[in-house]
C-alpha positions in Angstrom: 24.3 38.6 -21.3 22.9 40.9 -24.2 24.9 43.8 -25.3 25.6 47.1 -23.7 27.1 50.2 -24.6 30.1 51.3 -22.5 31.7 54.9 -22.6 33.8 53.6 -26.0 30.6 53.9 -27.8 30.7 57.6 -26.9 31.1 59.7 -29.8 32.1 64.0 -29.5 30.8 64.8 -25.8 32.4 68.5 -25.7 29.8 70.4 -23.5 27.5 68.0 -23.3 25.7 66.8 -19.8 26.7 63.7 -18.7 24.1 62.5 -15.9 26.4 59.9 -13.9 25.0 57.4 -11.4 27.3 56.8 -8.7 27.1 55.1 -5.7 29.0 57.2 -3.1 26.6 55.7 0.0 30.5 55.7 1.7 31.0 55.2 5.8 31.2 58.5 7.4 31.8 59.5 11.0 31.7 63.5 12.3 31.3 64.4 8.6 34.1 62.4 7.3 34.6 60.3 5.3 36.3 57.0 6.4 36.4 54.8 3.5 36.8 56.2 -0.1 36.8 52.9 -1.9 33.7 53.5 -3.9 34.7 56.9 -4.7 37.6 55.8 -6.0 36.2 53.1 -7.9 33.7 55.5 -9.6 37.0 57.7 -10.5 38.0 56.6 -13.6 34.3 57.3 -15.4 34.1 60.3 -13.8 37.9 61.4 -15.6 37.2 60.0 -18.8 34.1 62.7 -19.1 35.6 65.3 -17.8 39.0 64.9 -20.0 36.7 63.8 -23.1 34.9 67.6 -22.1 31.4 66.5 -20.8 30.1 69.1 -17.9 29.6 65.8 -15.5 26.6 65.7 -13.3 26.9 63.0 -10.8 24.1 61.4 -9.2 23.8 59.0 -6.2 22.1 58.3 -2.8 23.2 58.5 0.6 21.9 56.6 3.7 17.8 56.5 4.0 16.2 59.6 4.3 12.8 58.5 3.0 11.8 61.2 0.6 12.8 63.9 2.9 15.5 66.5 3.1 18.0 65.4 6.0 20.5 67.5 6.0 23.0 65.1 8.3 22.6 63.1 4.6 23.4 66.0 1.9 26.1 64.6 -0.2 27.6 68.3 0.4 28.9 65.9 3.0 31.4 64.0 0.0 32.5 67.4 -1.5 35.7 67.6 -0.1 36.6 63.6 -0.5 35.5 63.2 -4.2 37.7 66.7 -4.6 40.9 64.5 -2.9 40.1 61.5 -5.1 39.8 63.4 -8.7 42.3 65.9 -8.0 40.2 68.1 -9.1 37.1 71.0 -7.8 34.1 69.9 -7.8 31.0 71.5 -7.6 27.8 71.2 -5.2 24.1 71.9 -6.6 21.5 71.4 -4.0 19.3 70.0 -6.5 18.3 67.2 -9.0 16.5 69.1 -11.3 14.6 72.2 -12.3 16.1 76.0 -12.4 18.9 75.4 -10.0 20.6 72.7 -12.0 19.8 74.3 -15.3 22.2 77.2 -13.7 24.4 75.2 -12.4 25.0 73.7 -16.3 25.4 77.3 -17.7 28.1 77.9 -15.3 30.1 74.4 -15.6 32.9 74.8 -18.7 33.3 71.4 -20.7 35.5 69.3 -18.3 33.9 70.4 -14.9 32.2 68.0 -12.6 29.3 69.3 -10.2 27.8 66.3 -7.3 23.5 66.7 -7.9 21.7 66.3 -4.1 21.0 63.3 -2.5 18.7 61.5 -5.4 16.5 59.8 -1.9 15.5 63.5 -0.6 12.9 63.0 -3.4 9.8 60.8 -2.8 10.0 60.1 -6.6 13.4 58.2 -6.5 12.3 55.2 -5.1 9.2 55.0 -6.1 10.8 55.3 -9.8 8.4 57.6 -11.0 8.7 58.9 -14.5 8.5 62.6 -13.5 11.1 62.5 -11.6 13.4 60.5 -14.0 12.2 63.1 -17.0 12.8 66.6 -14.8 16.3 64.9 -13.8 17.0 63.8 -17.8 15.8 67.6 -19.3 19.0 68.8 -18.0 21.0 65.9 -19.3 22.1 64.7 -22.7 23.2 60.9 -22.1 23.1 59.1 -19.2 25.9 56.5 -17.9 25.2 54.1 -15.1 28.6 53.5 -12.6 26.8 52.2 -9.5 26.5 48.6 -9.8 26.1 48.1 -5.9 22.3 50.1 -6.6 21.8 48.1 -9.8 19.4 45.7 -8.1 16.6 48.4 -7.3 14.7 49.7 -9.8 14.7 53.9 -9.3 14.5 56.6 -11.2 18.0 57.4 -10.8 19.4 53.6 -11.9 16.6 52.4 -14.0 14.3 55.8 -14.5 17.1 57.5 -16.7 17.8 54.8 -18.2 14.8 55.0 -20.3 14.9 58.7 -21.0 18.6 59.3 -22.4 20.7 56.9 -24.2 22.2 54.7 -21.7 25.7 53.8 -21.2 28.1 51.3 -18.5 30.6 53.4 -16.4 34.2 51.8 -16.3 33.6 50.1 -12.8 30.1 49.1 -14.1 31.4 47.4 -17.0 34.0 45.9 -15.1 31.9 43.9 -12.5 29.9 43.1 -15.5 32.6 41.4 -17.7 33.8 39.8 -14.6 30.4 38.4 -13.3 29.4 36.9 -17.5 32.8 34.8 -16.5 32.0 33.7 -13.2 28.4 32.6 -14.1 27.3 33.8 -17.2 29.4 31.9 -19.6 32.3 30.4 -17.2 35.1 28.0 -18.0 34.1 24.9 -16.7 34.3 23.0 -14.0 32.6 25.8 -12.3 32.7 25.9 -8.0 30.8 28.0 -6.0 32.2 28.6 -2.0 29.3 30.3 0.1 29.7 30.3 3.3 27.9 32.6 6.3 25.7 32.3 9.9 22.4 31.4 8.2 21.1 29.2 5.6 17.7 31.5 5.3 19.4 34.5 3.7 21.2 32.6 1.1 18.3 30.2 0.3 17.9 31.6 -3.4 21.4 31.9 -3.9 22.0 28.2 -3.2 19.0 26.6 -4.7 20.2 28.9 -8.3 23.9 27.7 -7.8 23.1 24.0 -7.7 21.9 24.4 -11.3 24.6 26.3 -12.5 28.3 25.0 -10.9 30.0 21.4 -10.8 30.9 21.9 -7.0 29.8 23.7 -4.6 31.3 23.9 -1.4 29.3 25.0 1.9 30.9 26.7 4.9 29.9 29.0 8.0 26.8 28.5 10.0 24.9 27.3 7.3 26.4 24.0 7.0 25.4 23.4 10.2 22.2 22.8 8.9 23.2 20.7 5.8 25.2 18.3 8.3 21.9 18.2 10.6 19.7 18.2 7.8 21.9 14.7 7.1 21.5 13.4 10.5 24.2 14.2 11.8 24.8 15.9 15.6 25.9 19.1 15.5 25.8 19.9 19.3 25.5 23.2 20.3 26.0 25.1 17.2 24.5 28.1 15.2 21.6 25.5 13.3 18.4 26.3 12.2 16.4 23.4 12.5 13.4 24.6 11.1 15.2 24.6 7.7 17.0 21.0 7.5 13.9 19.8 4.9 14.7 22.9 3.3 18.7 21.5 2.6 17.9 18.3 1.9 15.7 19.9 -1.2 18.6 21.5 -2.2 21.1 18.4 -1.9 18.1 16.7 -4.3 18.2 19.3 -6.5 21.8 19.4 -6.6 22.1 15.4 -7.4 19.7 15.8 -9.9 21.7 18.8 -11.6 25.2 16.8 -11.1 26.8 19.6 -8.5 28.8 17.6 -5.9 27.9 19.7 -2.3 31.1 19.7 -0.1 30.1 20.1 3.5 32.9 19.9 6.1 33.9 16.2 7.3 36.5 17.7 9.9 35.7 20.7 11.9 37.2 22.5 14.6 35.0 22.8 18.0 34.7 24.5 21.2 32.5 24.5 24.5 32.7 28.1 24.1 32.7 31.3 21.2 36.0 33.4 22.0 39.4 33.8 21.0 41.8 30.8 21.7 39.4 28.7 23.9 40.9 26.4 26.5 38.3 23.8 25.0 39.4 24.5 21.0 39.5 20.7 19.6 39.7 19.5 15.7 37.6 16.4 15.1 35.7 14.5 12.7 32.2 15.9 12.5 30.7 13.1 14.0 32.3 13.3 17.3 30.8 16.9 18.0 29.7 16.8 21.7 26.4 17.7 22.6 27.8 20.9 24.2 30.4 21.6 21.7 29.8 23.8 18.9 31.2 23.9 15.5 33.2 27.1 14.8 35.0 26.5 11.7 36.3 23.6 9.3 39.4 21.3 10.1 42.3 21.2 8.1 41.9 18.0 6.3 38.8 18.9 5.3 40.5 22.4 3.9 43.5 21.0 1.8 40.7 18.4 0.8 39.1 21.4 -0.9 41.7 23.1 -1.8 42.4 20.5 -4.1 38.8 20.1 -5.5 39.9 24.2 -6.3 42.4 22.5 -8.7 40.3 20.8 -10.8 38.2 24.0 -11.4 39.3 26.6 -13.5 36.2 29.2 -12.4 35.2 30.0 -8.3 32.5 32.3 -7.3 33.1 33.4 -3.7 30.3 34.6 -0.9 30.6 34.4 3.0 33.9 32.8 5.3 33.9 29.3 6.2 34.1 30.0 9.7 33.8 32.6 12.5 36.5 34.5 10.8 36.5 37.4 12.8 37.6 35.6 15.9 41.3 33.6 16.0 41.8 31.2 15.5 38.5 30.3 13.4 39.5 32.3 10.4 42.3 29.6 9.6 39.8 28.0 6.9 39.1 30.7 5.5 42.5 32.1 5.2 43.6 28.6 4.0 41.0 28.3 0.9 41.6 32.3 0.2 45.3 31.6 -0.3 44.7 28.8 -2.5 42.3 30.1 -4.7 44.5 32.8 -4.9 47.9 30.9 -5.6 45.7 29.2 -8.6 44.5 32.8 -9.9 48.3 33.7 -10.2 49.2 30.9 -12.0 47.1 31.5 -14.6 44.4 28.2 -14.0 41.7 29.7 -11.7 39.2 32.8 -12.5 38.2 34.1 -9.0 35.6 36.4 -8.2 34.3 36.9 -4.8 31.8 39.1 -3.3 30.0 40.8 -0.3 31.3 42.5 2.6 32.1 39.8 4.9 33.9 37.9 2.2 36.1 41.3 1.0 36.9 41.4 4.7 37.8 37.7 5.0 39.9 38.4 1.5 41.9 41.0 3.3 42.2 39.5 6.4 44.0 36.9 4.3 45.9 39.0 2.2 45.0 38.0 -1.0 42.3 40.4 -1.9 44.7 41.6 -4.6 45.8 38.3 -6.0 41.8 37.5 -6.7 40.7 37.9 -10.3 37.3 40.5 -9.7 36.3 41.5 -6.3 32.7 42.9 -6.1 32.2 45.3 -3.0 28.3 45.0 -3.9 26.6 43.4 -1.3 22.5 43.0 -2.3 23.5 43.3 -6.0 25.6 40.7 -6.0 23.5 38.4 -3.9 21.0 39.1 -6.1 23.1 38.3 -9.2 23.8 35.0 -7.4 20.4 34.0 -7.5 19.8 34.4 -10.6 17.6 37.8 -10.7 17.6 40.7 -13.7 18.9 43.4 -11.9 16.9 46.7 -13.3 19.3 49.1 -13.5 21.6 46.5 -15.6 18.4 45.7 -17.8 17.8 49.0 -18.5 21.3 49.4 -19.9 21.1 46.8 -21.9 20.9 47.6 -26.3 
């Protein structure tokens, strides 16, 4: 990963305009707020600027309003819970740029903090246009990039500003960065990689990169439906897509030709039918799946099996559960591999970093979300990461 400059690169920033990418897209309902976890993880940039005197503009999208002004998507909406998180007032410009938020900067003492419109009201953002990014940056003096989760798309406001103003990495930016350059970048080996998830077709990238870069990797969910059919074996009624067994047997190619040992379940846990606690529920080996049986999560042999191929690794990168987690009792693998991983992260021999909503849910649901090393609450940014991709807006911060 090259070099980038963080906010300790900063020098005397009394009164000057820090332009802040954000990402405060947060769940609302009746204009409320109901989950302030990425405010609060944009919190401690936000602080530092204001205690270090900077009149902090902050910048981010909300929802999809396609270049037009919806007002059930003005951040006016986030006012009130950025002002609970920072403790402190906050001020509201209905603009990005121009007159309005050249006033706006006259009136803000060093240490104030003012939330800019929703940067997606303007056709410009998405489109990255040039105009946009320079009318945004002539009200600016730096520009520092917090919102890792819109790092993947290249728009004015992530990758625009970027090139305008010199450039830093917010706290949480810099965070998930450091954390991802161990998981993948430049991990302590052996490396494994647990993805799990309904379908093979959304993480086709993500698995064909992995093979190259990790010693195990270990496949769960749906998708190793497909790897077990894709090796002949019957998987019954289950989630499958057929259409893509060639597909996974190029993958387990690539994957003996790169030395990654694929783990697909050997034992899995069955029913005739999806719901909680099925009359039907069985544990067998994955050869005796019945034709109208389907596969809802992995047994646990095959679990404690790959727990202990955990315990040779000293790096996992997490995405997706390794079984219909949402419904009891098929989150037990999930919740089995979580709390291993997690036991090894607090002894000091595993570096854990996991990913994506499902898997931050699973995490929780397991109660070890705390225990893991770095948990990313990106979801397309980190996929993307996974396979492999330059992500713009990280590019653009990059020295």
């Amino acid at each position: 990963m090259s070099a980038f400059k963080t906010l300790d690169d900063l020098g005397d920033v009394t009164g000057k305009v820090a332009l802040v990418r954000v990402d405060f897209n947060v769940p609302m309902n009746d204009g409320v707020v109901t989950d302030d976890t990425r405010i609060r993880a944009a919190a401690p940039t936000i602080l530092q600027l204001a205690e270090k005197g900077a009149k902090v503009l902050l910048l981010a999208h909300f929802g999809r309003p396609k270049g037009e002004r919806v007002p059930s998507m003005s951040l006016s909406m986030v006012v009130g819970a950025v002002e609970k998180v920072l403790g402190k007032e906050v001020m509201f410009v209905p603009e990005v740029a121009g007159d309005v938020v050249k006033q706006a900067v006259g009136i803000l003492r060093a240490g104030d903090i003012a939330i800019l419109e929703n940067t997606r009201f303007w056709k410009g953002e998405e489109k990255n246009e040039a105009e946009l990014a320079a009318a945004i940056a002539a009200n600016g003096d730096f520009y520092v990039n917090d919102a890792f989760s819109a790092a993947h798309r290249a728009h004015a406001s992530t990758e625009g500003l970027a090139r305008v103003l010199p450039a830093y990495a917010g706290r949480s930016m810099q965070a998930e960065l450091e954390a991802l350059e161990k998981a993948l970048g430049a991990p302590e080996k052996p490396v494994a990689a647990v993805v799990g998830g309904a379908k093979v077709s959304s993480k086709l990238d993500v698995l064909k990169h992995l093979v190259t870069q990790v010693d195990h990797l270990i496949i769960g969910g749906g998708m190793a439906n497909t790897f077990l059919a894709a090796k002949g074996v019957d998987v019954g009624k289950s989630l499958c897509e057929h259409d893509l067994t060639g597909t996974a047997n190029e993958i387990l190619d690539t994957a003996d030709q790169s030395g990654c040992t694929v783990h697909l379940p050997y034992e899995v846990v069955v029913s005739k039918e999806f719901a909680a606690n099925p009359p039907s529920l069985r544990t067998c080996n994955v050869h005796e799946v019945a034709a109208d049986e389907m596969i809802l999560d992995v047994g646990p042999l095959a679990v404690e099996a790959l727990g202990d191929v955990l315990k040779t690794c000293r790096t996992v990168v997490w995405n997706g559960p390794l079984g219909a987690f949402e419904t009891v009792p098929f989150d037990a693998a999930t919740v089995a591999l979580a709390r291993t991983a997690a036991a090894l992260t607090r002894e000091g021999s595993l570096t854990s970093v996991a990913g994506g909503g499902d898997t931050v849910a699973a995490l929780h649901h397991a109660g070890v979300a705390e225990d893991f090393s770095y948990i990313s609450t990106a979801g397309g940014a980190f996929l993307e990461w996974m396979e492999g991709r330059e992500l713009p807006g990280v590019a653009a911060l990059e020295a």
